[in-house]
Each structure stands twice: as C-alpha cells, then as structure tokens.
C-alpha positions as a Markdown table, in Angstrom:
| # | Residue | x | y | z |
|---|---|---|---|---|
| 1 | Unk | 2.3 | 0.8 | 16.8 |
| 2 | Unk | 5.7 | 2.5 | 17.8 |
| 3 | Unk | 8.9 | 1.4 | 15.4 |
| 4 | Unk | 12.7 | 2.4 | 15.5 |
| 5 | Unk | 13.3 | 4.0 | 12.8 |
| 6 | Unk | 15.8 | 6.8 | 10.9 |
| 7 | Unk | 14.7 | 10.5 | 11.1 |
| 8 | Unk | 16.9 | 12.2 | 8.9 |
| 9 | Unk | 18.8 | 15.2 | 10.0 |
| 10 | Unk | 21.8 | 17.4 | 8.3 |
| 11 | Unk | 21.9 | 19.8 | 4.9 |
| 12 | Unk | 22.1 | 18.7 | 1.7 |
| 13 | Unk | 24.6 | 16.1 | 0.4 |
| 14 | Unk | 25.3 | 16.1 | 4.4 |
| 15 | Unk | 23.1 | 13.3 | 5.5 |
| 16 | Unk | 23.2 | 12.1 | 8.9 |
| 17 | Unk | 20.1 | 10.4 | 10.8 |
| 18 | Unk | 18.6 | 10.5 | 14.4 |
| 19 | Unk | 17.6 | 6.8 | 15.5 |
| 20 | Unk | 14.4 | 7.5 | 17.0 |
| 21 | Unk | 11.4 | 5.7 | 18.5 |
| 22 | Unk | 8.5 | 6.7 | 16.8 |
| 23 | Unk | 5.2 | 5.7 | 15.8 |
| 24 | Unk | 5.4 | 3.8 | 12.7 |
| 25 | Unk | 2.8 | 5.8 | 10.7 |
| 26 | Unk | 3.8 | 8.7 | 11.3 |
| 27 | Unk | 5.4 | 11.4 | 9.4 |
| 28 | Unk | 9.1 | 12.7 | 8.3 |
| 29 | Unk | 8.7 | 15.5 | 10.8 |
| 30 | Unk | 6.4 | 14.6 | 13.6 |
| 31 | Unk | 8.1 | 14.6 | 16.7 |
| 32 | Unk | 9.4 | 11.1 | 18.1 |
| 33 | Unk | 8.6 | 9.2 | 21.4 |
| 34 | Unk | 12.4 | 8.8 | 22.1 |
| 35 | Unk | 15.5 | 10.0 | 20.3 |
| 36 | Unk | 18.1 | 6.8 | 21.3 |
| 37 | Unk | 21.0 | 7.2 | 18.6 |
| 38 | Unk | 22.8 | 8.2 | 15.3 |
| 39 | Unk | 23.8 | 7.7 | 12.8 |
| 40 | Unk | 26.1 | 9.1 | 10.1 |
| 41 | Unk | 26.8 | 7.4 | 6.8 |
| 42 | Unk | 29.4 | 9.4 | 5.4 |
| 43 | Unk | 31.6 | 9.5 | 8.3 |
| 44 | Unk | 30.8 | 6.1 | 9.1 |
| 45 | Unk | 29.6 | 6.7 | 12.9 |
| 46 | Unk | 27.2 | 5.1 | 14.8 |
| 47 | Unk | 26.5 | 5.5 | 18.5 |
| 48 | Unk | 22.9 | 4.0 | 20.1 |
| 49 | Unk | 21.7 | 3.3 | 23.7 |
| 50 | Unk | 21.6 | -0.3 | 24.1 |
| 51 | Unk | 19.6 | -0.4 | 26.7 |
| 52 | Unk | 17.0 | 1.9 | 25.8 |
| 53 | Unk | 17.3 | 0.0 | 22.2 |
| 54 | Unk | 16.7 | -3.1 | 24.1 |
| 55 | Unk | 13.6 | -1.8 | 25.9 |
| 56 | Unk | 11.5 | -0.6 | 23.0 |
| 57 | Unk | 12.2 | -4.1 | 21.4 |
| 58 | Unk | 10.8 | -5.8 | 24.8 |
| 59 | Unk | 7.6 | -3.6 | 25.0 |
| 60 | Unk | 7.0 | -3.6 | 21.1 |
| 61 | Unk | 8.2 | -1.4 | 18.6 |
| 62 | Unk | 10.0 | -3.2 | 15.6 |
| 63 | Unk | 12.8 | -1.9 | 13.9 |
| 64 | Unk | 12.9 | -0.6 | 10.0 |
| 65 | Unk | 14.7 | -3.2 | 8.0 |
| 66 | Unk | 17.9 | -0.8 | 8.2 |
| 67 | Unk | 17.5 | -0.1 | 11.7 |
| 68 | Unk | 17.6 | -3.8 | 12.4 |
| 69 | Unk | 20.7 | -4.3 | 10.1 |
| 70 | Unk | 22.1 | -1.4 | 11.5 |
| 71 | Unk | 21.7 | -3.2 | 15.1 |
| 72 | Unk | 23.1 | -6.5 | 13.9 |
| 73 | Unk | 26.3 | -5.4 | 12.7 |
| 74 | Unk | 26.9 | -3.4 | 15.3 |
| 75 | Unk | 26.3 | -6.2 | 18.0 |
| 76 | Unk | 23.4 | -4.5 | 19.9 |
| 77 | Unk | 21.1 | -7.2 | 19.4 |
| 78 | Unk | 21.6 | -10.9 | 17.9 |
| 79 | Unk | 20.0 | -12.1 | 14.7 |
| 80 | Unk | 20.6 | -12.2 | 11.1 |
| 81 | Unk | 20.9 | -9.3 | 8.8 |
| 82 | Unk | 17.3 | -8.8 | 7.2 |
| 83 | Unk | 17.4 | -8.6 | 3.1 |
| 84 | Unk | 16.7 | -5.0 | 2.5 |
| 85 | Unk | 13.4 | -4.7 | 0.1 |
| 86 | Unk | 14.0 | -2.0 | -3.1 |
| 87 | Unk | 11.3 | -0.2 | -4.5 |
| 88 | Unk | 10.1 | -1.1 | -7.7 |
| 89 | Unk | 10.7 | 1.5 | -10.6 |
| 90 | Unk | 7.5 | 1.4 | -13.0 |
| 91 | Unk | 7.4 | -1.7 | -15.5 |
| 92 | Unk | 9.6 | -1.2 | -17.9 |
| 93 | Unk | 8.5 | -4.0 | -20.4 |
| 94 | Unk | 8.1 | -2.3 | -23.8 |
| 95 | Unk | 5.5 | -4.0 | -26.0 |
| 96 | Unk | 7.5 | -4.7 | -29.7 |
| 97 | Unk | 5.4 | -3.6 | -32.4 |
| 98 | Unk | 6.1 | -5.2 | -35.7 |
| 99 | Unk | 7.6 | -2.6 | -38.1 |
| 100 | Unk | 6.5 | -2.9 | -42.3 |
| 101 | Unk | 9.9 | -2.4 | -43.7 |
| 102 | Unk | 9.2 | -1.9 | -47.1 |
| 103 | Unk | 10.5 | 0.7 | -49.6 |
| 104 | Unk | 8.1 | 3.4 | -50.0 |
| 105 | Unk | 8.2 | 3.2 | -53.7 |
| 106 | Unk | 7.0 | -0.9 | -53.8 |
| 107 | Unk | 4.0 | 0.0 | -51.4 |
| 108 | Unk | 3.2 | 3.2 | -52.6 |
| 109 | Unk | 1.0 | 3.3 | -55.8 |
| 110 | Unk | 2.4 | 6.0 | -58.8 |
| 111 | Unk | 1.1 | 8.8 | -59.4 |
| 112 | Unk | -1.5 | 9.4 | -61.6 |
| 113 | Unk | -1.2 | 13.0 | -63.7 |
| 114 | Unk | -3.9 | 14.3 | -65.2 |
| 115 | Unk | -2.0 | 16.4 | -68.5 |
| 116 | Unk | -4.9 | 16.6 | -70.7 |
| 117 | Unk | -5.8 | 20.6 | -71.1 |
C-alpha cells in the first residue's frame, strides 16, 4: 500500500522534509516511489505538485494525517483538517500507598538493658 508521507531531510535543529510517495511500511531511508514536494517548517515553505498529488490520491495511496492537513490548508485538495493523533507517554497513574505516620518512639518498644554483671 503506497502513502504520501514526510521523509525528513536537513541537519540537526535544521529540519526540513521531502513529500514523497512511498510505500507505507516502509522505512525512514528506503528510497520513495515519487518525490512530489517540500516542505520546511522553520521557514514556513511549502511547495507540492498538485497534479501528481492528485494522481497518487486517484490510484490509492493515502496521505499521513500531516500530509493531509498539510494539503488542506494549502488548498491542494478539499476536506477537513484531520485531528492529529499523539502518542501516548507510558501511564503515569501512581498507585498511593498509605503511609504509618507515627512517631518512632510510640511504635517502637524501649529498650531492654541487660546491666546485671
């Protein structure tokens, strides 16, 4: 299954991405099926083929959830902006343990010294 999706391209601290055609399994470095953009975030550029967006949608590929928003607000193709899913951090629930909070000297027995020698 092919998707449009970012590649990401630039040094560190430097991001940019490629918008590419790719398959949607595939990874961070393979090479794509079809480089059709970019797009950089700092600099607030963006710059696709529309027509070449517009025939990877009509043969199949789906766009990332960022692509697609991405697409919307830059009129390329019509539709709302998709809510953009986070990843969950582990749970952070902490289990309350109930604390004795007693004076060691009421709990604590004396004591005892032996002085007989």
């Amino acid at each position: 299954m092919l998707a449009l999706k970012l590649q990401r391209i630039g040094r560190k601290h430097q991001r940019s991405y490629r918008i590419v055609v790719a398959r949607k399994r595939s990874k961070l470095i393979s090479p794509p099926v079809e480089d059709i953009g970019f797009y950089n975030p700092v600099q607030k550029s963006f710059s696709v083929k529309a027509e070449r967006v517009t025939y990877w949608l009509g043969v199949g590929a789906h766009p990332t959830t960022t692509v697609h928003n991405l697409l919307v607000k830059h009129d390329v193709i019509k539709g709302k902006a998709l809510p953009v899913r986070m990843k969950k951090k582990a749970s952070q629930e902490t289990v309350e343990t109930p604390v004795a909070e007693a004076a060691p000297s009421d709990t604590a027995p004396a004591a005892q010294v032996d002085n007989s020698s």
